[in-house]
N, C-alpha and C positions, 0 to 999 in steps of 0.2 A: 963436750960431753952434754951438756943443758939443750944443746943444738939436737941432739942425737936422741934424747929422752923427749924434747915436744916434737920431734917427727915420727918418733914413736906411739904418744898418746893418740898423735892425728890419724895414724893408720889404724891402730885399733879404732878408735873412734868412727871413722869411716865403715870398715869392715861390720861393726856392731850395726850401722847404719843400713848396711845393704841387706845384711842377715835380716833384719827387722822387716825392710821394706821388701823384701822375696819370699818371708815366710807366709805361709798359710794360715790365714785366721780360722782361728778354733770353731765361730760358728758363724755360718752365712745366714744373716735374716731373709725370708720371703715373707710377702704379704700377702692375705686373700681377702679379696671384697666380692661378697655377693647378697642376690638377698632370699637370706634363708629363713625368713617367715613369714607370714601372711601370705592373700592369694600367690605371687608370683613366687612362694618359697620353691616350686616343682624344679623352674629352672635351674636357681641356686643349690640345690642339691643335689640334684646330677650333673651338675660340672664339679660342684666339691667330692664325688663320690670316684669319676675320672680323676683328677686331680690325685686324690690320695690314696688311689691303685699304684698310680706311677712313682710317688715318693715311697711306697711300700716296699715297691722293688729293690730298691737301694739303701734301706733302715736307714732311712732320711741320712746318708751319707753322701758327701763327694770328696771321694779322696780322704786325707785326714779331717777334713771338715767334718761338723755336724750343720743339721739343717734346721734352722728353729722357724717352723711355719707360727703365723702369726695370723688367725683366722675370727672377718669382721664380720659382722651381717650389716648390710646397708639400711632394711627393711623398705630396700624401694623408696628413699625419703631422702631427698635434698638435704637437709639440714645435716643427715647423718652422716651422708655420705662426705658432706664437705668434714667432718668431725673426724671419720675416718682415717683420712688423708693426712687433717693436720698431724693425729699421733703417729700417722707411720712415720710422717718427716721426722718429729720427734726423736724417734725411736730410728732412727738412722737407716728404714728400711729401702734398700736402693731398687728391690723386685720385685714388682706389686704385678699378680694373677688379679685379673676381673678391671673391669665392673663384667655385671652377666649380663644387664640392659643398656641399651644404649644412651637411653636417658640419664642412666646413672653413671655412665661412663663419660658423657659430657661435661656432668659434673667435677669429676676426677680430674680430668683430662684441663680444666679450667685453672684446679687447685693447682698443679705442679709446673704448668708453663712454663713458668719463671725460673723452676728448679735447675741444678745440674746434677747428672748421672744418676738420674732416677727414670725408673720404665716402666709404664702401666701395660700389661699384656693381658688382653682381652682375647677369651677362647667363642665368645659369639657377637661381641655389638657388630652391628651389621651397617649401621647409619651414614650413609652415603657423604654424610658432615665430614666425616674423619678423614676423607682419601686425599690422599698424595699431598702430604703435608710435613714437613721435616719437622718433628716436636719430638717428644718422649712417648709416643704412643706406637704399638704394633700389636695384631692380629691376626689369628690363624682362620679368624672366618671373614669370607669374601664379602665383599660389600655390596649394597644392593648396588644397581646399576643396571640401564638399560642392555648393556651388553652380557650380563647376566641372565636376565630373563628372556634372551632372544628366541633361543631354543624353545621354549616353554612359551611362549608368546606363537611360535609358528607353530605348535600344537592345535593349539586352540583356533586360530586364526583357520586351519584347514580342516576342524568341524563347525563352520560357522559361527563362530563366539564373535559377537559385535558387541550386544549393550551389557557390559559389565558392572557392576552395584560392587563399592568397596564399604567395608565397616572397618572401622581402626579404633584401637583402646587409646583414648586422650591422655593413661598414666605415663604411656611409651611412647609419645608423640614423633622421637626423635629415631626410633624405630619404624612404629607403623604407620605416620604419616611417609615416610620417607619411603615405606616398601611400595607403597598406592602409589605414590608419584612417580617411583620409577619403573614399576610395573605399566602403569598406565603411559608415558614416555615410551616405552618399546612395542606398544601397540599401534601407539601412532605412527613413530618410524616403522613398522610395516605395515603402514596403509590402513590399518585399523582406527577406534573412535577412541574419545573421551570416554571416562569415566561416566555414564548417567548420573552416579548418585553416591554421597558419602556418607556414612553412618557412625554415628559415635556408639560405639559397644556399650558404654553405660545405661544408654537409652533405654526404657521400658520395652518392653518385650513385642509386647501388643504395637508401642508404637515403632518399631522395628518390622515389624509382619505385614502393618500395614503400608507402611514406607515401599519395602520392596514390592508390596502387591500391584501400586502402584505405579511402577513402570516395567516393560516387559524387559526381562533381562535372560541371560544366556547363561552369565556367569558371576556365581558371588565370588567376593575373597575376602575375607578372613582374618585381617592383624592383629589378633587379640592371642592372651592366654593361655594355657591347654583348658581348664578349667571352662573359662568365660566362652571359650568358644566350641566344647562341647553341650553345653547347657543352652545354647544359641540354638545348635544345630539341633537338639534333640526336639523343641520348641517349635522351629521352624515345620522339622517332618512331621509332626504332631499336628500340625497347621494344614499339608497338605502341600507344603511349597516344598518341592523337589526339584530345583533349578540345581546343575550342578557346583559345588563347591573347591573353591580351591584355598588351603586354610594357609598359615604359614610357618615359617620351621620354629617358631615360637615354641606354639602350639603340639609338634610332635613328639608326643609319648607315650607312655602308658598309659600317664593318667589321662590323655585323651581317649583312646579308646574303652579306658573301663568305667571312667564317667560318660561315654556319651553311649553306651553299647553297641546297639544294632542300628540306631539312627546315623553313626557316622561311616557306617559301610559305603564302599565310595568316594570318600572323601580325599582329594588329594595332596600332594607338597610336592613342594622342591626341596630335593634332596641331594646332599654331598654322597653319603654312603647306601653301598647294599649291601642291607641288611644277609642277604643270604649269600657274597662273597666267600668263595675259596681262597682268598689272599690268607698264607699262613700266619703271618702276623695278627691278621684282624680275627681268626680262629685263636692261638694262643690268648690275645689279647679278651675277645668274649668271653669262654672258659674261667679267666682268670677272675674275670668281672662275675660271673654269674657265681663260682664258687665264695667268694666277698660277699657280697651283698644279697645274694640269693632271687637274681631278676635278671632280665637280659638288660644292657648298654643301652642308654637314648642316645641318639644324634648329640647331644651336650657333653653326656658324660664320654662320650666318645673325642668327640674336641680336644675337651677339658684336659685326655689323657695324652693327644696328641703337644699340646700345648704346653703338659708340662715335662715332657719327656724332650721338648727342645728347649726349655729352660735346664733341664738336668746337664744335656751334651753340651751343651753352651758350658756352663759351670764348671765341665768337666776339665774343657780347656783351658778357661781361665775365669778362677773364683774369686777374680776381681768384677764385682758388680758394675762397677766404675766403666766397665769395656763393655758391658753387658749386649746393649741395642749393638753397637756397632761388630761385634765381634756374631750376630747375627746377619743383619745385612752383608759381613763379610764372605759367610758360608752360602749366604742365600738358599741355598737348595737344601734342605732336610726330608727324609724317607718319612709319610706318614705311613696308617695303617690301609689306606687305600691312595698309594699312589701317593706322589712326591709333592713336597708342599716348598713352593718356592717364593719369595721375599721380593716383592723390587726396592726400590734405592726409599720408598719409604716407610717401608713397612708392613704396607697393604698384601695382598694373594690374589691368586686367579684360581679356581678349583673350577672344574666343569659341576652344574648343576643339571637332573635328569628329575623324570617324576615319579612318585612311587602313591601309592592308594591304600586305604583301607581293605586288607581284604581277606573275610572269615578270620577277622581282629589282627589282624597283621599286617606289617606295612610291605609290602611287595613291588616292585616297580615295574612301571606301567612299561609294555614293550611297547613300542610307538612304531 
């Protein structure tokens, strides 16, 4: 009978066991890190304004779960960003959205190395640092890379564009040094030049003007700010220097073109998305965004909602955070809003990139 009663306890006991370890925890944390003030807050805002389109949809639910978003501003500052990190560990948060720069996101990406089943997902660093590297990191935006800019490089390359002038913001080093060098790398692999000349966007104005005056070039480019490099451009045409521009996806938004007016007409990018797409998705999806927030979608906030809508279907299947990365790399292939967004073994993307221009204040893409 004693035999009969502790094989008894053991069964329930077990059962209790399983029960506990299959239910559903009441709330899944998410993290968000970006930087949402000072100059660069434009980016951190429209990827937070994507982001909480997509959690809207689902009244922060999956399943029985609730969703308790957990939203940090970096302020574009090492120290914060390292502070960040520590309290998510703290705070047991296994799914961290952002960094939004790449700078900031190396930071990150340093803090949790060591960690297990924790995943930083980044809807824009771009920084060619990060690729093909088996860690706790994945991203929905492509990284720079020669093979990126090839298309966009034989643009140019077939209206004579030889001596190219780059300027890069020294805060994002690990962005816009990275996008020059390998912009400039895919000029060379097609028989194109070096870079003439690199400029730090901080630099005084004047002595920017005179810099480029300085050597004859065909083509600027641009790895600064929306902000910093509207205020550039509007300076430069002011100047008289009308060489043409190619800025970078930093850069594209609204607030570019309503800070920099008529002087940024022209001006162009590489871009993932078009903007004037009949894909029904990315109709429903604008609509939805313009009625929110009462503006049309950036390239960012566009990401942003892509990024978090494969964090949601991820969740969907299994709201074990713990499975998280892998249980993506499993699926690889996910539907964006334009066209399919697929994963290799580490986490990186390949999206096709085209170019689109300012034009009569609208981003339009350039038919080539």
């Amino acid at each position: 009978m004693k035999k009969i009663l502790i094989f008894s306890v053991l069964i329930i006991t077990l059962i209790m066991f399983i029960q506990s370890t299959n239910s559903k925890p009441e709330t899944i944390k998410i993290g968000f890190v970006a930087g949402l003030s000072g100059k660069y807050s434009t980016l951190g805002t429209n990827i937070k304004n994507g982001m909480l389109l997509a959690f809207d949809e689902i009244n922060y639910k999956i399943g029985n779960s609730k969703i308790e978003l957990i939203q940090k501003d970096d302020k574009q500052n090492e120290e914060e960003a390292k502070k960040i990190i520590k309290q998510f560990l703290k705070d047991d948060v296994k799914v961290i959205i952002g960094n939004t720069t790449s700078s900031m996101t190396k930071v990150s990406i340093e803090q949790i190395k060591n960690e297990k089943n924790i995943v930083l997902f980044s809807p824009t660093a771009s920084s060619n640092e990060f690729t093909a590297k088996d860690d706790n990191f994945i991203r929905t935006q492509v990284a720079n890379s020669s093979a990126k800019f090839k298309d966009i490089v034989t643009y140019f390359l077939n209206r004579n564009v030889n001596n190219v002038i780059g300027i890069y913001d020294p805060n994002n080093l690990a962005y816009s040094k990275d996008l020059l060098r390998t912009l400039e790398e895919a000029f060379i692999l097609q028989n194109g030049k070096k870079f003439v000349k690199e400029i730090d966007v901080t630099d005084s104005f004047i002595s920017i003007k005179n810099s480029i005056q300085s050597y004859k070039s065909d083509l600027i480019v641009i790895a600064a700010s929306s902000i910093d490099s509207a205020k550039l451009i509007q300076y430069l045409k002011l100047n008289n220097i009308n060489t043409p521009i190619l800025a970078s996806g930093w850069s594209k938004s609204r607030d570019f073109i309503e800070e920099g007016g008529k002087a940024v007409e022209g001006v162009m990018f590489t871009n993932l998305y078009d903007d004037d797409s009949k894909d029904k998705d990315f109709i429903n999806f604008k609509k939805a965004f313009e009625n929110k927030y009462g503006s049309q979608p950036s390239t960012f906030s566009i990401q942003a909602y892509e990024t978090t809508k494969i964090v949601i279907q991820t969740l969907k299947k299994d709201n074990n955070p713990n499975n998280f990365k892998q249980n993506i790399l499993d699926k690889k292939v996910f539907e964006g809003l334009q066209g399919q967004i697929e994963f290799d073994q580490y986490g990186d993307v390949n999206r096709k990139y085209h170019l689109v221009s300012v034009q009569s204040g609208k981003f339009k893409k350039i038919q080539e």
